[in-house]
C-alpha positions in Angstrom: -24.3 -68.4 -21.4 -23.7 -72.1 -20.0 -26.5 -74.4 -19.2 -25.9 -73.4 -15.8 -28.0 -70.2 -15.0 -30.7 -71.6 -17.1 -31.1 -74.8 -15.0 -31.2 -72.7 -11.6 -33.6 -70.6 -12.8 -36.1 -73.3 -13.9 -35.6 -75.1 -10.7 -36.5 -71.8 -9.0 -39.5 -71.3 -10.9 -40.5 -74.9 -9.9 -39.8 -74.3 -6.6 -37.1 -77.3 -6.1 -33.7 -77.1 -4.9 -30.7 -78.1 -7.5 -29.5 -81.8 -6.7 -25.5 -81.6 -7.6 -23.7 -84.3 -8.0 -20.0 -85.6 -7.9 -18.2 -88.4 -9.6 -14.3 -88.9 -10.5 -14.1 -89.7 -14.5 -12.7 -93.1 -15.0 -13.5 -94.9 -11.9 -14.2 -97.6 -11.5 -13.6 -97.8 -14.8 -13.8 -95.8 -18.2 -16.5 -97.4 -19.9 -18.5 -96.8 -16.9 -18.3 -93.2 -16.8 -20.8 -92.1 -18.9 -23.3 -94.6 -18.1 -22.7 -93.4 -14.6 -23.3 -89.7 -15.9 -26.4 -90.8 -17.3 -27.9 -92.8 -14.3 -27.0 -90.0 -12.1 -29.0 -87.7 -14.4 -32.0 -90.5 -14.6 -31.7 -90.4 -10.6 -32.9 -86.9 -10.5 -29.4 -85.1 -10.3 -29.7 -81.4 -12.1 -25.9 -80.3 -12.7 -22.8 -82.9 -12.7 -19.3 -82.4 -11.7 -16.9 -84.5 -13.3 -13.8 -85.1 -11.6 -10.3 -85.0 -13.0 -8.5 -87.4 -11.7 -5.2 -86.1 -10.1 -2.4 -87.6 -7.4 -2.9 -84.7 -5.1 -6.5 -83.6 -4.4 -5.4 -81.9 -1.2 -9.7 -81.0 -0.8 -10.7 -84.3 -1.0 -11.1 -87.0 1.7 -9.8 -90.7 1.7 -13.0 -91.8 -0.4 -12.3 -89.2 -3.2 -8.3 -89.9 -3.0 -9.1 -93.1 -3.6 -11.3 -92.6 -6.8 -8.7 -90.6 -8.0 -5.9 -93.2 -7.6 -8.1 -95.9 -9.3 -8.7 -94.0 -11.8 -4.9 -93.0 -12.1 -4.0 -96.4 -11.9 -6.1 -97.0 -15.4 -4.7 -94.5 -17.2 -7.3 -91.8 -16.9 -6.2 -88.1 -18.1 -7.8 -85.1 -18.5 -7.9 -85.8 -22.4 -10.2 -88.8 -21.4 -12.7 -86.5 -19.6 -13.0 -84.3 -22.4 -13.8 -87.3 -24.1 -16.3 -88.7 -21.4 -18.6 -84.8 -21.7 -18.3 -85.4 -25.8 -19.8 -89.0 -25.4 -22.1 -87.5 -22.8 -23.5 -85.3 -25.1 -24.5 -87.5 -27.8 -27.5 -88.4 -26.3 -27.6 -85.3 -23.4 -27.6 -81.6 -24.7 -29.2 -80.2 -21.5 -27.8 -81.2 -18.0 -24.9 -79.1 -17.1 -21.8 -80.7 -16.8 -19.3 -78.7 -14.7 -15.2 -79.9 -14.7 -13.6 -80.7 -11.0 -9.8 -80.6 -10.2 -6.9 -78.6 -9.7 -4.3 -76.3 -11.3 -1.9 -78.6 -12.3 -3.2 -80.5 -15.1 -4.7 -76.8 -16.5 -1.4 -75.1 -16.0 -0.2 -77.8 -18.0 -2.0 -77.9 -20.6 -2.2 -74.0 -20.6 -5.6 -71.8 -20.4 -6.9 -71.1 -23.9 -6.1 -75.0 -25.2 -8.2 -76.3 -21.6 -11.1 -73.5 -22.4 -11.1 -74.5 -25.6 -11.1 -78.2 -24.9 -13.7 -77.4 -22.3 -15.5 -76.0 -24.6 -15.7 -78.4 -27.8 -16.2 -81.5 -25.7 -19.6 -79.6 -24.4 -18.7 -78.9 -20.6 -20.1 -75.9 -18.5 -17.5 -74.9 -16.6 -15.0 -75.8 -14.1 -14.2 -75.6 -10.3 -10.2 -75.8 -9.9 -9.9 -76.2 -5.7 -6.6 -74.4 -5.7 -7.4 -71.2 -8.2 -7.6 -68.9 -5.5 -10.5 -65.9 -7.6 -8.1 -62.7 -6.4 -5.4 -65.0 -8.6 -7.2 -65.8 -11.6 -9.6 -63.3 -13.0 -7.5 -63.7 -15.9 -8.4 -67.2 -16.3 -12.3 -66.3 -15.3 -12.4 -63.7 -18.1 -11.5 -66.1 -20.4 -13.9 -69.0 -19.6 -16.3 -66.3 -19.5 -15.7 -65.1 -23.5 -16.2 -69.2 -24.1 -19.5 -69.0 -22.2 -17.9 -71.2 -19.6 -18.5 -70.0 -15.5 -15.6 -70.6 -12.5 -17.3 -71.6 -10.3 -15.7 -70.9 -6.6 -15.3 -72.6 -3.3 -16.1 -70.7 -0.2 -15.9 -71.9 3.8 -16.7 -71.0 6.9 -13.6 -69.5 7.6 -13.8 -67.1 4.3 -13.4 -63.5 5.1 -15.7 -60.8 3.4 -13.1 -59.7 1.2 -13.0 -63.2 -0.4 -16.6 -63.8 -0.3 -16.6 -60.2 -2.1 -13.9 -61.3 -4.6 -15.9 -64.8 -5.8 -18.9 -62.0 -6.1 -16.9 -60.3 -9.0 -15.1 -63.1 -10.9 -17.1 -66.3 -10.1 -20.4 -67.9 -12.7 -23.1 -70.5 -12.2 -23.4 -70.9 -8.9 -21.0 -70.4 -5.9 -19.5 -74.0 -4.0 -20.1 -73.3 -0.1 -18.3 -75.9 1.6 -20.1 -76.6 4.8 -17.0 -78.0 7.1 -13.3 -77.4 7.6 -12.0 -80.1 6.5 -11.9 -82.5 3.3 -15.3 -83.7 1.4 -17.0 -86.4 3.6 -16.1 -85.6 6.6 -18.2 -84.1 10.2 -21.6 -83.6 10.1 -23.2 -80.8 8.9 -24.6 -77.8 11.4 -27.5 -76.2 9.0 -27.7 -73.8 11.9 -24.3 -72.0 11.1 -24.8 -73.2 7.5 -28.1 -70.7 7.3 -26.3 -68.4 9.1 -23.1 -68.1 6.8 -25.1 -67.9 3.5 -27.3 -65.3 5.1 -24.2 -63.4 5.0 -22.4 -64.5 2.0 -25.7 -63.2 -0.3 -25.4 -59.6 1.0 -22.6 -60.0 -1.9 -22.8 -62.9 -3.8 -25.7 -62.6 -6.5 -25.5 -66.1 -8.0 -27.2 -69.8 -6.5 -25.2 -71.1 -3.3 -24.8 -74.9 -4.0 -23.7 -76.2 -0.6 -21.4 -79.4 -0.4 -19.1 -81.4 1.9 -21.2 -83.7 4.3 -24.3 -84.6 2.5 -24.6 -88.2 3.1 -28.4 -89.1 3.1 -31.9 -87.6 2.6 -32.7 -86.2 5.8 -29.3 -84.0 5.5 -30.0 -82.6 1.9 -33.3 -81.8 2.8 -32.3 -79.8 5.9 -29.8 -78.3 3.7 -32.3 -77.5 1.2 -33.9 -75.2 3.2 -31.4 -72.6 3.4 -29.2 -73.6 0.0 -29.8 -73.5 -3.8 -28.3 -76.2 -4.3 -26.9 -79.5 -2.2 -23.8 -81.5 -3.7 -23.0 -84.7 -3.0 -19.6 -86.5 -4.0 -18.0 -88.9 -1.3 -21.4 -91.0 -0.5 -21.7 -91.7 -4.5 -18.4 -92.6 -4.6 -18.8 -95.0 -1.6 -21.7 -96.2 -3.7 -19.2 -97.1 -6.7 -16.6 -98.3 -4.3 -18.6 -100.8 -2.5 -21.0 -102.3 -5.0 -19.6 -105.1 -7.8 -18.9 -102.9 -11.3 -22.0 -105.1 -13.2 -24.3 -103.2 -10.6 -23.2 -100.1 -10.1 -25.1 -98.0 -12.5 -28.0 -99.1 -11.1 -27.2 -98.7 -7.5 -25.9 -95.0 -8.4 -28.6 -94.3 -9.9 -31.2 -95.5 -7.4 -29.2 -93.7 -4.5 -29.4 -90.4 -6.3 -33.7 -91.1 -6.8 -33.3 -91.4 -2.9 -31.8 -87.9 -2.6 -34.3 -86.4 -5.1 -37.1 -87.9 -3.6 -35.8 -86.8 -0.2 -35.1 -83.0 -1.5 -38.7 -82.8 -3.3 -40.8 -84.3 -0.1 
């Protein structure tokens, strides 16, 4: 089992909603990385998502393309991550630390080595955007022998026959993505949102984490009450983006105490 359906089950027990948060490794810069995994955690964030940096994250908006360019520019390859969730958990055996990209770099580097890798540097799991769960129960089955959980996307426009597909093959928790579109963009109905998970748990057992939009307190708390979980990405990374590299732990850090403060009122 992964640190992931240990977390969500304390957190229920506690009565708080999981704070899930997003950052690309190697921006704005490697050495920064796992500070900025650290702060997040200090900030109040329960589970992390670690992006790997990759020249076509067809999900992402312009904030998270950029991030992933940057950290492109420097060199940044998935070997690095591995390294950034080892280094992580030097000091850090208990937060979950879940792997975000695409198929690419994992067809690349072929299943077993990337579980395996996935597994020795200390990650969770992973949520490849373009693995498609009817397409890889293969690879599912395999992270799942490691102790490592897929975790899948779903959206509003996901028929029942997907939504029952991620119920067989997907761990940890399941990634609703609240808008059509790319990650920071619209504004969040929690209306349709409550009304969409309502429907997605008649099949799917595990936590709904619920992502894409979340840009301040007063929308993760309003997502909070219908979700497990809320995720936030492109406002962290506008965080990193706009504040001077000598400051940005501490800004990252202090923006994710917001959100937990905001989620826990």
């Amino acid at each position: 089992m992964s640190r992931i359906a240990p977390t969500f089950a304390a957190l229920k027990e506690q009565n708080k909603t999981a704070l899930v948060t997003f950052i690309t490794g190697g921006d704005p810069a490697p050495e920064l990385t796992v500070p900025l995994m650290h702060a997040l955690v200090a900030g109040g964030a329960d589970v992390l998502e670690l992006g790997v940096p990759f020249s076509d994250p067809m999900a992402e908006g312009p904030v998270i393309q950029r991030a992933c360019e940057r950290a492109l520019a420097l060199g940044v390859t998935m070997r690095d991550v591995f390294g950034y969730v080892r280094e992580f958990r030097k000091t850090n055996q208990a937060t979950p630390v879940v792997l975000m990209g695409y198929a690419n770099p994992i067809e690349r580097m072929g299943w077993d080595a990337f579980v395996a890798a996935s597994k020795e540097a200390g990650a969770d799991g992973a949520i490849v955007v373009d693995y498609p769960p009817e397409e890889c129960e293969e690879f599912a089955a395999k992270m799942r022998a490691a102790e490592l959980d897929v975790i899948f996307l779903l959206a509003p426009t996901s028929t029942e026959e997907r939504v029952q597909q991620v119920a067989k093959v997907g761990g940890g928790f399941s990634y609703y993505v609240s808008l059509k579109g790319v990650t920071g963009a619209g504004n969040i109905d929690t209306a349709d949102v409550a009304a969409r998970l309502e429907s997605i748990r008649k099949h799917v057992k595990l936590p709904i984490g619920v992502g894409f939009g979340i840009r301040d307190g007063a929308t993760a708390r309003a997502v909070a009450e219908v979700a497990d979980a809320v995720v936030i990405g492109s406002r962290i990374i506008q965080e990193i983006e706009n504040t001077p590299k000598e400051g940005v732990v501490a800004a990252v850090q202090a923006f994710t105490q917001g959100i937990r403060t905001a989620l826990d009122a």
